[in-house]
N, CA, C and O atoms as a GROMACS GRO file, in nm:
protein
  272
    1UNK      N    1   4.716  -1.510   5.417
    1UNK     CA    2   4.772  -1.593   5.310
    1UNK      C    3   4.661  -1.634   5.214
    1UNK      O    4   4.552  -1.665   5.262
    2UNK      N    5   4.681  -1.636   5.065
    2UNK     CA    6   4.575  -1.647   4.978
    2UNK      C    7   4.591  -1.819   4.987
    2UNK      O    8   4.696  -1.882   4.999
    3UNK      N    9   4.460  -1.870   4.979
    3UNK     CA   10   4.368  -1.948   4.995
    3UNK      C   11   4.487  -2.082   4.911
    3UNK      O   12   4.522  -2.193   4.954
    4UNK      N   13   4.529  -1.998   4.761
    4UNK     CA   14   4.581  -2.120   4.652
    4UNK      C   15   4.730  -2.131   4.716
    4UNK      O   16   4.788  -2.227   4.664
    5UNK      N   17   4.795  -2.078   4.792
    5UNK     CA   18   4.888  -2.063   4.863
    5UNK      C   19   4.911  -2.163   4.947
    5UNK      O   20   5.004  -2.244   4.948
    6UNK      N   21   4.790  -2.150   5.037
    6UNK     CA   22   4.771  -2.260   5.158
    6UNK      C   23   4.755  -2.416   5.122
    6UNK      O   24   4.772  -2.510   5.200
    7UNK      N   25   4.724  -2.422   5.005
    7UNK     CA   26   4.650  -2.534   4.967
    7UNK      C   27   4.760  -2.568   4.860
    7UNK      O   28   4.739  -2.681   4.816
    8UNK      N   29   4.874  -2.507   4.802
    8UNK     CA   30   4.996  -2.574   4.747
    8UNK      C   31   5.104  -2.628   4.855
    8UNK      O   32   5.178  -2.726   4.847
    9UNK      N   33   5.089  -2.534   4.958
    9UNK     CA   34   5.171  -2.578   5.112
    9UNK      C   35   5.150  -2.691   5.171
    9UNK      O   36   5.236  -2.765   5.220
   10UNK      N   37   5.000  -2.711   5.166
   10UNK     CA   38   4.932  -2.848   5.251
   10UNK      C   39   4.953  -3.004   5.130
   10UNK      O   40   4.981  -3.122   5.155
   11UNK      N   41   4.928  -2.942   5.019
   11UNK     CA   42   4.930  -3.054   4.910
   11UNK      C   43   5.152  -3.106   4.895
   11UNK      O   44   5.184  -3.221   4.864
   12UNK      N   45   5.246  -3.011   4.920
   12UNK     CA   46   5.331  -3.087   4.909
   12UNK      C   47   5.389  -3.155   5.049
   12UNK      O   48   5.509  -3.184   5.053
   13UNK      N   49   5.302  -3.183   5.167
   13UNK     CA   50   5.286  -3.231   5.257
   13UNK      C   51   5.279  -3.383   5.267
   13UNK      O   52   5.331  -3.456   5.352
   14UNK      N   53   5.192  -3.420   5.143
   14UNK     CA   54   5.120  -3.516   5.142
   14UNK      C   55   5.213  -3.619   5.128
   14UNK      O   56   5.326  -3.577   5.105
   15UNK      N   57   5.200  -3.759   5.134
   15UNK     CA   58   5.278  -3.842   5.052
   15UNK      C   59   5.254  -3.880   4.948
   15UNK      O   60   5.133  -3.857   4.959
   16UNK      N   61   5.266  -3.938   4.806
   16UNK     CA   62   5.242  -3.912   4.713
   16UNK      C   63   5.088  -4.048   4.709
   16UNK      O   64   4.977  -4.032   4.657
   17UNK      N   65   5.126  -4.135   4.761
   17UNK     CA   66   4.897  -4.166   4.761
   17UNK      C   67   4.845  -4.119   4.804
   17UNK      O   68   4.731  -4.148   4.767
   18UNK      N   69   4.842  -4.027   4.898
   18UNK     CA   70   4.736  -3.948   4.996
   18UNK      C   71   4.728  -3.818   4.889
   18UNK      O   72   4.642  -3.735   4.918
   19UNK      N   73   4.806  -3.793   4.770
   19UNK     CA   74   4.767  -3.680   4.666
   19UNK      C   75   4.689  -3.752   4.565
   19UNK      O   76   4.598  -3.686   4.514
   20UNK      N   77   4.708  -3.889   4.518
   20UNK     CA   78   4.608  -3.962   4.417
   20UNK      C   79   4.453  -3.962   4.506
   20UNK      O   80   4.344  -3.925   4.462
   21UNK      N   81   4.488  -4.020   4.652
   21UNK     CA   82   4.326  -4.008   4.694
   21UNK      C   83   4.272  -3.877   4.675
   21UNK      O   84   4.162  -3.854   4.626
   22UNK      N   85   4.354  -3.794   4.717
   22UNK     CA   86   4.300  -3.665   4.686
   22UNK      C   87   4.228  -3.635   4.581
   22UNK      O   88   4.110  -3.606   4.566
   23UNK      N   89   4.327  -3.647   4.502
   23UNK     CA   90   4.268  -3.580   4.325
   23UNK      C   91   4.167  -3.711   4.300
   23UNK      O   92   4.104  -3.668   4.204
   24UNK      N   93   4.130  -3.801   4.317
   24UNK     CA   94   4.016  -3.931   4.289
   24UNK      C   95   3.887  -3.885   4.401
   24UNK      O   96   3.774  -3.927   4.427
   25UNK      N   97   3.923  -3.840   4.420
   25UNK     CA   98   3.778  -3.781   4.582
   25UNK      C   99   3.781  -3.631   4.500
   25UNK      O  100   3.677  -3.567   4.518
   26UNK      N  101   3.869  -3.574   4.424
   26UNK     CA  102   3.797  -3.456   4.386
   26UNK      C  103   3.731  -3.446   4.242
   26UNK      O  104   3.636  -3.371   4.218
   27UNK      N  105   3.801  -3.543   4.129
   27UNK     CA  106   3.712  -3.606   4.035
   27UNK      C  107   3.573  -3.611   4.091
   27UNK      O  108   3.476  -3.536   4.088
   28UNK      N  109   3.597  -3.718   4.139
   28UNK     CA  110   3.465  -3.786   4.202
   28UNK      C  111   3.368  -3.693   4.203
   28UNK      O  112   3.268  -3.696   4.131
   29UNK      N  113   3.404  -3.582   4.310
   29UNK     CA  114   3.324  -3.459   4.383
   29UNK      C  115   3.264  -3.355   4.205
   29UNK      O  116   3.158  -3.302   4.172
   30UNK      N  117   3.366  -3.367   4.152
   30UNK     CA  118   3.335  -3.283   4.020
   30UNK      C  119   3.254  -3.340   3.959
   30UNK      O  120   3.175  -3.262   3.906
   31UNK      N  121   3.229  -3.479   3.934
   31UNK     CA  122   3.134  -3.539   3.829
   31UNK      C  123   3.026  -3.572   3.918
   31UNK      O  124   2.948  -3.634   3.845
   32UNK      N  125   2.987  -3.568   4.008
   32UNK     CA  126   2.879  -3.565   4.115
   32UNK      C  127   2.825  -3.395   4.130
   32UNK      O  128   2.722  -3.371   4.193
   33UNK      N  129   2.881  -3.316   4.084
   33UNK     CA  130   2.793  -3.192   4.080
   33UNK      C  131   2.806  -3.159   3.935
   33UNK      O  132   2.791  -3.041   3.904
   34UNK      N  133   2.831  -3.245   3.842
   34UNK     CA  134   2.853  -3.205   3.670
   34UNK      C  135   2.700  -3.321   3.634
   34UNK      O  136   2.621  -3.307   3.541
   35UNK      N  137   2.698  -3.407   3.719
   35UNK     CA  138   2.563  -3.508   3.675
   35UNK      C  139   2.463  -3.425   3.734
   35UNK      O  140   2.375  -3.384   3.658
   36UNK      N  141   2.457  -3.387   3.877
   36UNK     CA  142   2.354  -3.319   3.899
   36UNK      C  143   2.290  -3.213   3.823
   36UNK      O  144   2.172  -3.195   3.793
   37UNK      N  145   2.411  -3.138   3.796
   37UNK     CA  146   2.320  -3.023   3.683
   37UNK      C  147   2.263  -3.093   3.564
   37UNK      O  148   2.149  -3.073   3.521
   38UNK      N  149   2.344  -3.170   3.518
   38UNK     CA  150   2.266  -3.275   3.398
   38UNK      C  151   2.122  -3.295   3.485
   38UNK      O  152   2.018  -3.228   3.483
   39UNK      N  153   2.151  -3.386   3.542
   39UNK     CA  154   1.945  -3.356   3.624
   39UNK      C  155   1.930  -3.297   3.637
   39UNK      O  156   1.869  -3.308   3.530
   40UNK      N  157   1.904  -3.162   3.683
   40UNK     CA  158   1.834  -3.082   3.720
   40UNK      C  159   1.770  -3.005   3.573
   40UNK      O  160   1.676  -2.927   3.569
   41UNK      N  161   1.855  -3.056   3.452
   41UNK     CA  162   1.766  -2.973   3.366
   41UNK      C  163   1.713  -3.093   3.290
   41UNK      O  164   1.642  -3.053   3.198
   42UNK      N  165   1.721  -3.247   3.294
   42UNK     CA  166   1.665  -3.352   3.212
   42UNK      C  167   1.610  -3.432   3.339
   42UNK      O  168   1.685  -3.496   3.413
   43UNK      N  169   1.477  -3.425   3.358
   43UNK     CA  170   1.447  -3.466   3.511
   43UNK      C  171   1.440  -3.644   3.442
   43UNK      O  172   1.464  -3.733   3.523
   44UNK      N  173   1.417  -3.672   3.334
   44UNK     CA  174   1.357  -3.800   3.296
   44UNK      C  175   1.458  -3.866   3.226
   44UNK      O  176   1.441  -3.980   3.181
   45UNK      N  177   1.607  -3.778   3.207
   45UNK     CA  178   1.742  -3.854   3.171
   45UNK      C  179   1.766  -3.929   3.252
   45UNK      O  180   1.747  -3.918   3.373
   46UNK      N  181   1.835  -4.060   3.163
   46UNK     CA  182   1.894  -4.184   3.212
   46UNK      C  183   2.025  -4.194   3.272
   46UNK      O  184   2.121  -4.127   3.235
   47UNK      N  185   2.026  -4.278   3.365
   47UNK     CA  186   2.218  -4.299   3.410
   47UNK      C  187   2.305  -4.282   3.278
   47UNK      O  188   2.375  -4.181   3.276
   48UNK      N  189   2.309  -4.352   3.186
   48UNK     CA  190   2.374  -4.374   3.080
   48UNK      C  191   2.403  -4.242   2.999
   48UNK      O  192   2.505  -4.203   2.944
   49UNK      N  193   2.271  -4.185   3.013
   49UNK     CA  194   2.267  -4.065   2.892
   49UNK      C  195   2.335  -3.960   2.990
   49UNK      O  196   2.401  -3.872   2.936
   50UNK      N  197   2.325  -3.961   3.142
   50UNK     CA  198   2.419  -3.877   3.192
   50UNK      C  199   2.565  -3.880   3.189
   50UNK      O  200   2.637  -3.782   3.176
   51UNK      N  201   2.616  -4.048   3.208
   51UNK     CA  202   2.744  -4.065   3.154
   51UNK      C  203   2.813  -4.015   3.028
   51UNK      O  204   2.918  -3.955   3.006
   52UNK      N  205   2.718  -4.061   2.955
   52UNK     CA  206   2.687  -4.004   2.803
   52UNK      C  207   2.767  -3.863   2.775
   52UNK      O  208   2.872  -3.855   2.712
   53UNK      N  209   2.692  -3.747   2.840
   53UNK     CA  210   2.681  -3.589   2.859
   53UNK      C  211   2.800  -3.553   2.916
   53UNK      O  212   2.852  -3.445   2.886
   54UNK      N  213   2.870  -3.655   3.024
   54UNK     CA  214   2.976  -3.581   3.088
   54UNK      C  215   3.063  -3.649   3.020
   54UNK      O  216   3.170  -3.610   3.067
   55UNK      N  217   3.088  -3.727   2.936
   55UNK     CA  218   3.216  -3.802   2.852
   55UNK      C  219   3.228  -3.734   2.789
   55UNK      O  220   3.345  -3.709   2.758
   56UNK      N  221   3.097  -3.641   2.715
   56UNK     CA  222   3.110  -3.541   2.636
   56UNK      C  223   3.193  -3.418   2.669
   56UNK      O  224   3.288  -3.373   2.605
   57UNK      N  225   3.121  -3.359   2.816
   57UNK     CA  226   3.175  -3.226   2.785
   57UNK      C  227   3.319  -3.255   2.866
   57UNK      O  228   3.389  -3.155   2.881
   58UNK      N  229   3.365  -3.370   2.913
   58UNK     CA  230   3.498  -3.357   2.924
   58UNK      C  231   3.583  -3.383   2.814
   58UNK      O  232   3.692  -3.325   2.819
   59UNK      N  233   3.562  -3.453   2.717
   59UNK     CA  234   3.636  -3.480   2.584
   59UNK      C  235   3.641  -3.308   2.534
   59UNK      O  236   3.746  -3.248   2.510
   60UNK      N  237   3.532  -3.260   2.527
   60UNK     CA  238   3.547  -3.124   2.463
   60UNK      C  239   3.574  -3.012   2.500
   60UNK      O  240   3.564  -2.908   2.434
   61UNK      N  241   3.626  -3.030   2.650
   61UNK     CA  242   3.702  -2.955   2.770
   61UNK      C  243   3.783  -3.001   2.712
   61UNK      O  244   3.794  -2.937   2.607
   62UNK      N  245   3.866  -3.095   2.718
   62UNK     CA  246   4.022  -3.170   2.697
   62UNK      C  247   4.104  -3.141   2.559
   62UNK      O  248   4.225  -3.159   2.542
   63UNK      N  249   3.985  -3.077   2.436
   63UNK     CA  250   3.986  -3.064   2.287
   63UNK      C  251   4.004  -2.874   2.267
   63UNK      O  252   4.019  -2.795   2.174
   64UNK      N  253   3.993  -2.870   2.402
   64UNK     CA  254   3.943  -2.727   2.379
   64UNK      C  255   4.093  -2.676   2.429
   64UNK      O  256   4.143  -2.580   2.371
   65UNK      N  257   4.166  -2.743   2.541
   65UNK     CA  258   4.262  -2.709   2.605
   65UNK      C  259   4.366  -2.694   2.496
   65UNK      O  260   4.437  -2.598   2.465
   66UNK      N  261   4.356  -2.817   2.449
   66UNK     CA  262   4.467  -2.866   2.341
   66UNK      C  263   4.511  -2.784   2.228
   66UNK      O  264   4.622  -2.771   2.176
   67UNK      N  265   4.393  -2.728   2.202
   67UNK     CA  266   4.396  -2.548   2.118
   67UNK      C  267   4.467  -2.472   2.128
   67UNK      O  268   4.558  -2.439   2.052
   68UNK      N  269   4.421  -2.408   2.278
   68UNK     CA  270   4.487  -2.294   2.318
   68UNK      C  271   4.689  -2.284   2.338
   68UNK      O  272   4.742  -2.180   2.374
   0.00000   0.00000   0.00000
């Protein structure tokens, strides 16, 4: 069984807060490896200016969708 299969099966399982924790623990998980790459290439960037960077490229993810 493909992988996105299993994981639409298990997700209408859920009750409907145990799918908000979900999707808030996977935010979470996304902007915790979207800041890291921000560090890893600005070793001397600030908390702020990382907030900064990802407000950005999600506004222009969200601008970009809206296009298509």
């Amino acid at each position: 069984m493909q992988m996105s299969i299993l994981v639409v099966k298990l997700a209408r399982k859920l009750r409907p807060e145990e799918k908000v924790n979900l999707a808030v623990s996977m935010t979470d998980v996304c902007t915790r490896i979207c800041a890291e790459g921000i560090r890893d290439r600005n070793v001397s960037i600030t908390e702020k200016h990382i907030v900064d960077k990802i407000r950005e490229r999600a506004i222009r993810k969200k601008s970009h969708n809206l296009e298509v």
